[in-house]
C-alpha positions in Angstrom: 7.8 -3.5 17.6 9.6 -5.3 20.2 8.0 -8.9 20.3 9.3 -11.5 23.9 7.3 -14.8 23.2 9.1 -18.9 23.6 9.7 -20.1 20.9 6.5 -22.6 19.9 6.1 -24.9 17.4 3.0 -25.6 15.6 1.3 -26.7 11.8 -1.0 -23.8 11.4 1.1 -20.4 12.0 -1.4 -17.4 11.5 -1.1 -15.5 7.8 -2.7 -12.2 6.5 -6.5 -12.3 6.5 -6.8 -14.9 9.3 -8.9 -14.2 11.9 -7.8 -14.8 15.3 -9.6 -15.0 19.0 -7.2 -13.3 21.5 -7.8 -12.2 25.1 -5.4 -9.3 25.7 -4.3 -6.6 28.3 -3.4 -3.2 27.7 -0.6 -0.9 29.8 0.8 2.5 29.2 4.4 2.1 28.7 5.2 5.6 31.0 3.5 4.6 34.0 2.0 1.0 33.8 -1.7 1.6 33.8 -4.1 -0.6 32.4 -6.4 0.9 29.1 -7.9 -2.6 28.7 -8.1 -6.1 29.5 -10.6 -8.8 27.8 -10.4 -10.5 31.0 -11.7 -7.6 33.1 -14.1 -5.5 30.3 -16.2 -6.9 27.3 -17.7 -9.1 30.4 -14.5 -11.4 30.2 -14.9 -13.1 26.4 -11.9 -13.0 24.5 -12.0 -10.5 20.9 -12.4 -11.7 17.1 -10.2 -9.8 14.6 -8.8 -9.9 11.5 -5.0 -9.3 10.7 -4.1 -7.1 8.2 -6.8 -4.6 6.7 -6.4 -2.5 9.8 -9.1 -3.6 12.3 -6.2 -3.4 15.2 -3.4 -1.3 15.0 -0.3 -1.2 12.8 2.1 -3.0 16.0 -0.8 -6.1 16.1 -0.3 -7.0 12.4 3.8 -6.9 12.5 3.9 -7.9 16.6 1.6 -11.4 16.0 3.4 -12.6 12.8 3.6 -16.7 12.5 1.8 -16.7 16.0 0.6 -20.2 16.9 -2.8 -20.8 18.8 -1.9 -20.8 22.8 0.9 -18.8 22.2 1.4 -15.9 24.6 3.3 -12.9 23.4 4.5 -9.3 25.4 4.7 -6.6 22.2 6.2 -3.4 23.3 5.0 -1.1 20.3 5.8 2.6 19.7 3.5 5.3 19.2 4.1 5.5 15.3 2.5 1.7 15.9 0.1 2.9 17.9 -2.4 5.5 18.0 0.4 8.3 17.6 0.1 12.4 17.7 -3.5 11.3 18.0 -3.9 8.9 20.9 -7.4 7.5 22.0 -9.5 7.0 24.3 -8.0 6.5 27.6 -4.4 6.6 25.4 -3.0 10.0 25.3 -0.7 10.9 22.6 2.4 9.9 22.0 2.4 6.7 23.8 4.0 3.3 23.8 1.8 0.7 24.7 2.4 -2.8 25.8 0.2 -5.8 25.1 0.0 -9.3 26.8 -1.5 -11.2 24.1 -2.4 -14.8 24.4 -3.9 -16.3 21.0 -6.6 -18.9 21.7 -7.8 -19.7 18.2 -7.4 -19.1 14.5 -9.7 -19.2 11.4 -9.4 -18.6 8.0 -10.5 -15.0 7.7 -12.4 -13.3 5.1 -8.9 -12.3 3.1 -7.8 -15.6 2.9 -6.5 -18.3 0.0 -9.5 -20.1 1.1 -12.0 -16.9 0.6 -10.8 -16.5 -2.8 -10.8 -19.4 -4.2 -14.3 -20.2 -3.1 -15.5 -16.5 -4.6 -13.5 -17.4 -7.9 -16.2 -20.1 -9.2 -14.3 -20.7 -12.7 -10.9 -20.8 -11.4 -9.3 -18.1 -13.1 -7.7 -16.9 -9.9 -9.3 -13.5 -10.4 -12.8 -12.3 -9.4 -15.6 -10.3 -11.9 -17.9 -8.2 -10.5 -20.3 -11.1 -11.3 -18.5 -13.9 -8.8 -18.4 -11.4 -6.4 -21.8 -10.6 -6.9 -22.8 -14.2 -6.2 -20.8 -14.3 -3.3 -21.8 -11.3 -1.6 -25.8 -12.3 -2.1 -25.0 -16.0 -0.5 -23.2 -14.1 2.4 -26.1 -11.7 2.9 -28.4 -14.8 2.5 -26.7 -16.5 5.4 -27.3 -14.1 7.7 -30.9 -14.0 6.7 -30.3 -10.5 5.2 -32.1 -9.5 1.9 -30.5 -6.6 0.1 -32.1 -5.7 -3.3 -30.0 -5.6 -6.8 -29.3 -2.0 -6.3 -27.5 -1.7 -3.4 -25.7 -5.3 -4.2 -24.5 -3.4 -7.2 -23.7 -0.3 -5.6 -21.7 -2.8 -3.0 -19.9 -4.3 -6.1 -18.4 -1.0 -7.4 -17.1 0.3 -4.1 -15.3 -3.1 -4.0 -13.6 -3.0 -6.6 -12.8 0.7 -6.4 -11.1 -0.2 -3.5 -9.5 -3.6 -4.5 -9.0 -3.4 -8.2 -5.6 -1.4 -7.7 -4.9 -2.0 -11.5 -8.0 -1.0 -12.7 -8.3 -4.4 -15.3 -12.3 -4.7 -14.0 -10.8 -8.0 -12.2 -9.4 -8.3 -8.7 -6.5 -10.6 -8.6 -5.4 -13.2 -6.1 -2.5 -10.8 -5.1 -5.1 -7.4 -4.9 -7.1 -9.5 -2.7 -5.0 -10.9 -0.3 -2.4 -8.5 -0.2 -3.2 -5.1 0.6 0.0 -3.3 0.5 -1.2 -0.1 2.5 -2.3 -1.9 5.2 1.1 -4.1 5.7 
């Protein structure tokens, strides 16, 4: 990924899991055209999304590293980056795509430091099915959502399918943070 930005200086540098608010365009390398612009579709708000576990594509995670809010970066990324054999959408295969990125905010996003330590409630710095439990019922109950014991438990076991790389029936600090397929 070829990354042109000024250098910038600021406290809070984006990490894995953060969420960041971006408004973006999209060109073909070959010919120039626009795929997509924030300011022209999605009725002109900037995008939420999360860095790391894949929600944006492979060039985004490596191309907006240490990013600082009002930053403005031009990542050239190859096809490999990209969509590649594949394409999408209005991308056909085999492309490399340029992006005009300029970051207007950053949170802490559901993978970060912050995350865990507020899921692990006896400071252990790993999380039971039981503290994730908890967790997941006080998100659900946020958004005014009720999901029975069942399906919470069902939830809880795909987690840590997925999470608990070392199969110890704990996910650590580094398994929840970190997800080394997605870097």
């Amino acid at each position: 990924v070829e990354v042109l930005h000024k250098p910038f200086i600021c406290h809070r540098k984006r990490k894995w899991g953060d969420m960041m608010l971006v408004h973006y365009e999209g060109y073909l390398e070959r010919d120039g055209s626009m795929f997509h612009s924030t300011h022209k579709h999605n009725n002109g708000q900037p995008m939420w999304f999360t860095l790391g576990i894949r929600e944006a594509i492979k060039g985004w995670d490596r191309g907006l590293k240490d990013m600082c809010v009002g930053e403005k970066r031009k990542l050239t990324i190859p096809p490999a980056l990209a969509y590649g054999k594949e394409g999408k959408g209005k991308i056909p295969p085999e492309s490399t795509l340029i992006f005009n990125i300029d970051l207007l905010e950053i949170r802490n996003g559901p993978r970060s430091h912050e995350s865990f330590q507020e899921m692990d409630l006896n400071d252990d710095w790993k999380l039971s099915k039981q503290e994730v439990k908890i967790y997941l019922k006080k998100e659900f109950e946020k958004h005014g959502a009720v999901v029975n014991d069942t399906q919470h438990d069902a939830l809880v076991e795909d987690i840590f399918d997925k999470e608990d790389e070392d199969s110890d029936g704990f996910i650590s600090a580094r398994e929840f943070t970190y997800k080394h397929d997605e870097l």
